[in-house]
TORKOL-4160 file (C-alpha; in steps of 0.2 Angstrom, whole numbers, padded with zeros to 4 digits, m for minus):
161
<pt num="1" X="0000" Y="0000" Z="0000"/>
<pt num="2" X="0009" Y="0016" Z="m0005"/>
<pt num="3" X="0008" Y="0030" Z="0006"/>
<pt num="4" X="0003" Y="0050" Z="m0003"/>
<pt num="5" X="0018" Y="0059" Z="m0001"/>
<pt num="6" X="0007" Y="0074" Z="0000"/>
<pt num="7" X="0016" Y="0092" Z="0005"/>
<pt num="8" X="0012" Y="0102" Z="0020"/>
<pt num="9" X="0002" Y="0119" Z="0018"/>
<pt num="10" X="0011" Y="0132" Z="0022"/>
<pt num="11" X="0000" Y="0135" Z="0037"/>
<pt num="12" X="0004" Y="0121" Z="0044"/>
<pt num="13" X="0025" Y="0123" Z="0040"/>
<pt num="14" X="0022" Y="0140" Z="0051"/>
<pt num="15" X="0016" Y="0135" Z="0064"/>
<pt num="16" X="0029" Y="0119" Z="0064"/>
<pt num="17" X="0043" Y="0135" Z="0065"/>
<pt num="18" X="0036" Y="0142" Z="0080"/>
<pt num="19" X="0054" Y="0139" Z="0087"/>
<pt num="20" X="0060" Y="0149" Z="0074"/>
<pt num="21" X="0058" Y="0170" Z="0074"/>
<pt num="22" X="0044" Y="0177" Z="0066"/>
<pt num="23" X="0057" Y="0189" Z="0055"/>
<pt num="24" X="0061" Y="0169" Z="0051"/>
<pt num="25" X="0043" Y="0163" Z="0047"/>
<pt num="26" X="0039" Y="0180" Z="0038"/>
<pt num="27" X="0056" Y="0177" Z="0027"/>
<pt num="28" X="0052" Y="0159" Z="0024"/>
<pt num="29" X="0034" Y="0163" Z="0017"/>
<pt num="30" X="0039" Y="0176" Z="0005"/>
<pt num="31" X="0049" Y="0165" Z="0000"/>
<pt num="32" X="0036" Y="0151" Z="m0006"/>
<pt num="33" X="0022" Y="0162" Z="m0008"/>
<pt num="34" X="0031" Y="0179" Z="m0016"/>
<pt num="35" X="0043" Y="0169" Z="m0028"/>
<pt num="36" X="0041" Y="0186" Z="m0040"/>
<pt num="37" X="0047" Y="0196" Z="m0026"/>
<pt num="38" X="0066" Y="0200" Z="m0022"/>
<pt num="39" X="0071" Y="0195" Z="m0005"/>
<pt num="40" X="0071" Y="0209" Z="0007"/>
<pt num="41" X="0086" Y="0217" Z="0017"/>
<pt num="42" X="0084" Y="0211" Z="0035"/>
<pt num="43" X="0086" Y="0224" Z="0049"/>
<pt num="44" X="0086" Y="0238" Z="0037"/>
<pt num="45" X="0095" Y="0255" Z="0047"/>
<pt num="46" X="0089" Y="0269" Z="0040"/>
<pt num="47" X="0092" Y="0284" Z="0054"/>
<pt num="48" X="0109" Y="0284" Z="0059"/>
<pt num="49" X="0107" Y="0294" Z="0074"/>
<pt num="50" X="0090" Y="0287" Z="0080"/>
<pt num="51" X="0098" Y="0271" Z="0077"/>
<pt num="52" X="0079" Y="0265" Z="0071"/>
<pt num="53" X="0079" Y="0250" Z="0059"/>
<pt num="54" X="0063" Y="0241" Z="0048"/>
<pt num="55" X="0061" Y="0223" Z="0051"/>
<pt num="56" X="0061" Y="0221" Z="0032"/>
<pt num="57" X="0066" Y="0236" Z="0019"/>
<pt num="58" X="0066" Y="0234" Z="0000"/>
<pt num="59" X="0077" Y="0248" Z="0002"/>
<pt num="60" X="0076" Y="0256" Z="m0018"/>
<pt num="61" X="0056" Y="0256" Z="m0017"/>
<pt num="62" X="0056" Y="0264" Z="m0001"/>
<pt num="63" X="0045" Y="0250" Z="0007"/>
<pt num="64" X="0045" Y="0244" Z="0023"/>
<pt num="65" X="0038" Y="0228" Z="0032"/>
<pt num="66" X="0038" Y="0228" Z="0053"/>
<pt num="67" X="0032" Y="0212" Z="0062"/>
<pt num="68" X="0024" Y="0214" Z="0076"/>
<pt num="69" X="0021" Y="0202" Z="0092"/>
<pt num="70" X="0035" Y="0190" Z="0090"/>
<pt num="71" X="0032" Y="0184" Z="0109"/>
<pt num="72" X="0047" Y="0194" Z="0116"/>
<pt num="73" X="0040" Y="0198" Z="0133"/>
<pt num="74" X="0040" Y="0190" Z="0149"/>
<pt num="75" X="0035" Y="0170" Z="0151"/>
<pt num="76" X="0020" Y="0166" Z="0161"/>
<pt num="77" X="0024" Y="0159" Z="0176"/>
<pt num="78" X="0012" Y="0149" Z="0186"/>
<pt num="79" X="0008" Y="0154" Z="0199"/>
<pt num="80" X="0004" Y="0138" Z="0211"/>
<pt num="81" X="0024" Y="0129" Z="0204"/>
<pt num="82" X="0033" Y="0144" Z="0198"/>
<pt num="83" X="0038" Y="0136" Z="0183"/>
<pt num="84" X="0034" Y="0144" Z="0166"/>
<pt num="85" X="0019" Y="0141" Z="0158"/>
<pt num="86" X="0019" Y="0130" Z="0142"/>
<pt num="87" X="0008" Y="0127" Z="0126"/>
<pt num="88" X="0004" Y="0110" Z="0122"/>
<pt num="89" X="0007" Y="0100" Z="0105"/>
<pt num="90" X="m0005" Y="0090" Z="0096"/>
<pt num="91" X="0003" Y="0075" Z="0104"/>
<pt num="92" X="0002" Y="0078" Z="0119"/>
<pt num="93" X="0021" Y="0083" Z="0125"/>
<pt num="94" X="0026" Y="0100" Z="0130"/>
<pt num="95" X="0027" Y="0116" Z="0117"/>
<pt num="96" X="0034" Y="0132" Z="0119"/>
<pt num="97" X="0035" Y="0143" Z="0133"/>
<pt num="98" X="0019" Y="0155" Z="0131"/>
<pt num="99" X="0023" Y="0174" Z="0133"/>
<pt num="100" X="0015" Y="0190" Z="0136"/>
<pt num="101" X="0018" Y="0202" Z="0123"/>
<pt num="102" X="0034" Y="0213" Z="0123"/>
<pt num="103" X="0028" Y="0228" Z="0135"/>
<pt num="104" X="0039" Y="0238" Z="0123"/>
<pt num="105" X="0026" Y="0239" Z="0111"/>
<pt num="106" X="0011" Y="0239" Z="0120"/>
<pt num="107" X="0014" Y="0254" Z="0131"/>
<pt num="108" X="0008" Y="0270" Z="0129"/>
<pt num="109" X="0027" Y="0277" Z="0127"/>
<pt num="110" X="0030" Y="0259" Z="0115"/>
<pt num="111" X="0014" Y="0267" Z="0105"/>
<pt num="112" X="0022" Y="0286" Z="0107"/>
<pt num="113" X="0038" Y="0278" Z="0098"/>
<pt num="114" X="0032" Y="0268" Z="0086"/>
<pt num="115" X="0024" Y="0283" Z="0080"/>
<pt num="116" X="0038" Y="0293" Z="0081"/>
<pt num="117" X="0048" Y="0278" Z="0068"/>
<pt num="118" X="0033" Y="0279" Z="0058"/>
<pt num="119" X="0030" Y="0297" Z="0055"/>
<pt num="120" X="0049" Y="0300" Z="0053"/>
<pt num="121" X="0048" Y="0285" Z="0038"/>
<pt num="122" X="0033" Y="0293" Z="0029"/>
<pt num="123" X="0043" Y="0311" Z="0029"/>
<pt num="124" X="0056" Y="0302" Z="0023"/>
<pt num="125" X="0045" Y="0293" Z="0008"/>
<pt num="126" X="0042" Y="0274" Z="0014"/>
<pt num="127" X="0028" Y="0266" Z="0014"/>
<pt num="128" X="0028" Y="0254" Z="0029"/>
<pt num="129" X="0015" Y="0239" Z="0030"/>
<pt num="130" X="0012" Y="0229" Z="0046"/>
<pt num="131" X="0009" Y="0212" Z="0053"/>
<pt num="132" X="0007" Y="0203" Z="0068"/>
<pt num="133" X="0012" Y="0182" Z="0070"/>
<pt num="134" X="m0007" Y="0177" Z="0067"/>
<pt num="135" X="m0008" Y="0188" Z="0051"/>
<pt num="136" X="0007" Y="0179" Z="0046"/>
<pt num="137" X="0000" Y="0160" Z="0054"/>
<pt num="138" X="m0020" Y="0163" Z="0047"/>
<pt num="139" X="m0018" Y="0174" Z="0033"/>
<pt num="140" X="0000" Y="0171" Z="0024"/>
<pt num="141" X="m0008" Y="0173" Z="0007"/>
<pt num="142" X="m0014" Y="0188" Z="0010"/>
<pt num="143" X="0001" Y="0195" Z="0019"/>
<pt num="144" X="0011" Y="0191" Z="0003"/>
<pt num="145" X="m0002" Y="0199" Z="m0008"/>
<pt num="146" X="m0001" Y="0215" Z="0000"/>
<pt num="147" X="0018" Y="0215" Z="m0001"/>
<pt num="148" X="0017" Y="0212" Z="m0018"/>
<pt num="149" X="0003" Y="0224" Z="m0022"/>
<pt num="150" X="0013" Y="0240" Z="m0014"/>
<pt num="151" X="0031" Y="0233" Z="m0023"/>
<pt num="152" X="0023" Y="0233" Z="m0040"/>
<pt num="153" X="0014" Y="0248" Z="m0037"/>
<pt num="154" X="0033" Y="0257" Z="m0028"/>
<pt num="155" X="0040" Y="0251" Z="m0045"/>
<pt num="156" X="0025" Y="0259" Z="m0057"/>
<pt num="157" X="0029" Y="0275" Z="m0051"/>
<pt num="158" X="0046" Y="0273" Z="m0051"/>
<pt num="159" X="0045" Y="0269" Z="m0071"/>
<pt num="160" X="0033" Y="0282" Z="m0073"/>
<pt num="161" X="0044" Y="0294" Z="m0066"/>
């Protein structure tokens, strides 16, 4: 009896990564969904004094790509053991430790930033698009179409001009 060699989705190769970052799992679906697109330059710096850097840049268009809510903050602890508090598999065993998200970002100074970056970007000319893990783990299609969407639409005007 043969067995179907059938491939995973790539919803279900995103969430296998978990381990991995999510600049990681965003890379690795542009990658199988965006084949047209060029690959993006990683931790992109484009204020030298600020020191600010994108996520993602394709740096001639002017486009930026931020992740948000990789899960940086601070584990869960329980509160009864102490020990930190952990997802569970489809099989039963142990996942990864479960986080709040990074209070960075999430704070009304983290906001007050983050706008700050932003605004600085669109005086600057970028356009920056956003997305957060489940984005990335529900909707990768989409993600990849919007990306795809503002690079062909950066390189019309940049023929046109």
């Amino acid at each position: 009896m043969k067995k179907s060699l059938r491939a995973p989705s790539v919803r279900t190769q995103i969430r296998a990564a978990k381990r991995e970052s999510l600049n990681d799992q965003f890379l690795y679906v542009l990658r199988v969904l965006g084949k047209a697109l060029p690959t993006p330059e990683k931790e992109y710096k484009f204020d030298a004094v600020r020191k600010w850097r994108l996520d993602f840049a394709f740096v001639q268009q002017k486009i930026g790509i931020e992740m948000d809510g990789g899960g940086n903050g601070q584990p869960i602890i329980c509160h009864q053991c102490g020990a930190a508090v952990r997802a569970r598999k489809a099989d039963g065993g142990l996942g990864a430790v479960i986080r709040l998200p990074s209070p960075s970002h999430y704070s009304t100074a983290g906001h007050a930033r983050d706008n700050e970056k932003r605004n600085a970007l669109a005086l600057q000319g970028w356009a920056v698009l956003s997305f957060t893990s489940a984005q990335l783990e529900q909707t990768p299609l989409e993600v990849v179409q919007q990306v795809q969407a503002l690079y062909n639409q950066r390189c019309e005007l940049a023929a046109a001009s």
